[in-house]
Structure formats: structure tokens, C-alpha cells
C-alpha positions as CSV (number, residue, x, y, z in Angstrom):
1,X,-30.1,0.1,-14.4
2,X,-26.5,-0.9,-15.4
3,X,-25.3,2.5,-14.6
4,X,-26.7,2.8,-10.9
5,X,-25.0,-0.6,-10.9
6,X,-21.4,0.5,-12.1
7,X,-21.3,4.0,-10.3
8,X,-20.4,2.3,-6.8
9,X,-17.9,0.0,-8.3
10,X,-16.7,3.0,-10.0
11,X,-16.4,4.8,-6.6
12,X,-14.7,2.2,-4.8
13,X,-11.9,2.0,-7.5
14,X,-11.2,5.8,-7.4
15,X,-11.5,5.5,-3.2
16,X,-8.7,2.9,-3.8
17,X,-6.8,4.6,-5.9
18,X,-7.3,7.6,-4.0
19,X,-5.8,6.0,-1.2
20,X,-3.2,4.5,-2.7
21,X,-1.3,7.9,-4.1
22,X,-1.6,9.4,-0.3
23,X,-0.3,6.4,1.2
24,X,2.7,6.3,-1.4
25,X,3.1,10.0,-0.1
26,X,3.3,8.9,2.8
27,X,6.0,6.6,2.0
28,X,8.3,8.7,-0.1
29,X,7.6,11.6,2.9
30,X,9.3,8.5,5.1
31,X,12.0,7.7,2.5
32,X,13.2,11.1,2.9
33,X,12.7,11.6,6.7
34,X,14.8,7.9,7.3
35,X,17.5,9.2,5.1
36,X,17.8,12.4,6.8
37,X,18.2,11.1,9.7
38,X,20.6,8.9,8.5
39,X,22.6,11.4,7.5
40,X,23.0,13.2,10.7
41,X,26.0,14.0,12.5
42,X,26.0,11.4,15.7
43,X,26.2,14.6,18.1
44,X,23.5,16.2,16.4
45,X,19.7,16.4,18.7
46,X,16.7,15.3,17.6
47,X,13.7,17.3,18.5
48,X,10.3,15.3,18.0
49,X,7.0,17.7,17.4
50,X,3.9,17.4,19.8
51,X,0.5,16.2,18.0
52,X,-1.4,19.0,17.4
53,X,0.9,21.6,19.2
54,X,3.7,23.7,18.3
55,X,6.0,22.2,21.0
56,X,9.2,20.2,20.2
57,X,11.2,17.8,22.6
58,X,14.6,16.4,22.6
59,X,14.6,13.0,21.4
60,X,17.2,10.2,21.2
61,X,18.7,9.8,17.7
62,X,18.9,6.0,17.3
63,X,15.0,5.5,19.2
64,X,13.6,7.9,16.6
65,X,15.5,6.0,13.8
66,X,13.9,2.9,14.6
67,X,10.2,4.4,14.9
68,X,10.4,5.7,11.5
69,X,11.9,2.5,9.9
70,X,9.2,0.8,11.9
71,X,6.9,2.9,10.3
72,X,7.9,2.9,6.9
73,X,7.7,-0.7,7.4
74,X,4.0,-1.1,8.0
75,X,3.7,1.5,5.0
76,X,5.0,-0.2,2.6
77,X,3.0,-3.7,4.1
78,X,-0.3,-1.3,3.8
79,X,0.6,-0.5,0.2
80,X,1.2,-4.5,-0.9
81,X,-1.8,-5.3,1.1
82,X,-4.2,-2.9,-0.9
């Protein structure tokens, strides 16, 4: 009975944990992206990829520099929070 008892407890903590290594692949895959585009060149485009398509479109530098801080942001909050 104590087994059936710990086996969703036992779930939950390898969900978490689970969840936890992809979002801090997500974060490092951020890292990187923010510092690459960092790094640019100020003449150098920007090309951003459709969802779900193979089309890219030119795309302001300094906007798409924000977004990913933005995003890397409320990454790193989703991590602490969990």
C-alpha cells in the first residue's frame, strides 16, 4: 500500500526534474543566442525563422535583441519559480 502511495510522488519529482534540465536548455540555448547577437557587427541583418516553416525574414537587430533578453528573462523567473 505504501508503494502505490509513493509511486505518484515519485513521478512528480522526476516530471519536475524533467522539466527542469529542458528549461535550463532552454536557458543556456538563450545565453548563447543573446551573446551572439551581441556580438554582431551593427550592419549585419537579422533574419528571424517562421514557426513551422522554412521561411526567414529580415528583422531589426536591436527589436530582436530585446525579445530574446525578454525571453531569457521569464526563463530564468520559470526556473526560480519551480
Amino acid at each position: 500500500m505504501t508503494t502505490k502511495g509513493n509511486l505518484p510522488a515519485a513521478s512528480t519529482v522526476q516530471e519536475t526534474t524533467t522539466q527542469k534540465e529542458e528549461l535550463n536548455k532552454k536557458i543556456r540555448e538563450q545565453k548563447i543566442l543573446v551573446d551572439e547577437l551581441s556580438n554582431l557587427k551593427k550592419n549585419r541583418s537579422v533574419y528571424l525563422q517562421q514557426p513551422n516553416s522554412n521561411i526567414f525574414f529580415l528583422a531589426d537587430r536591436t527589436q530582436t535583441m530585446s525579445t530574446c533578453k525578454k525571453e531569457l528573462d521569464n526563463l530564468k523567473k520559470e526556473y526560480q519559480d519551480m
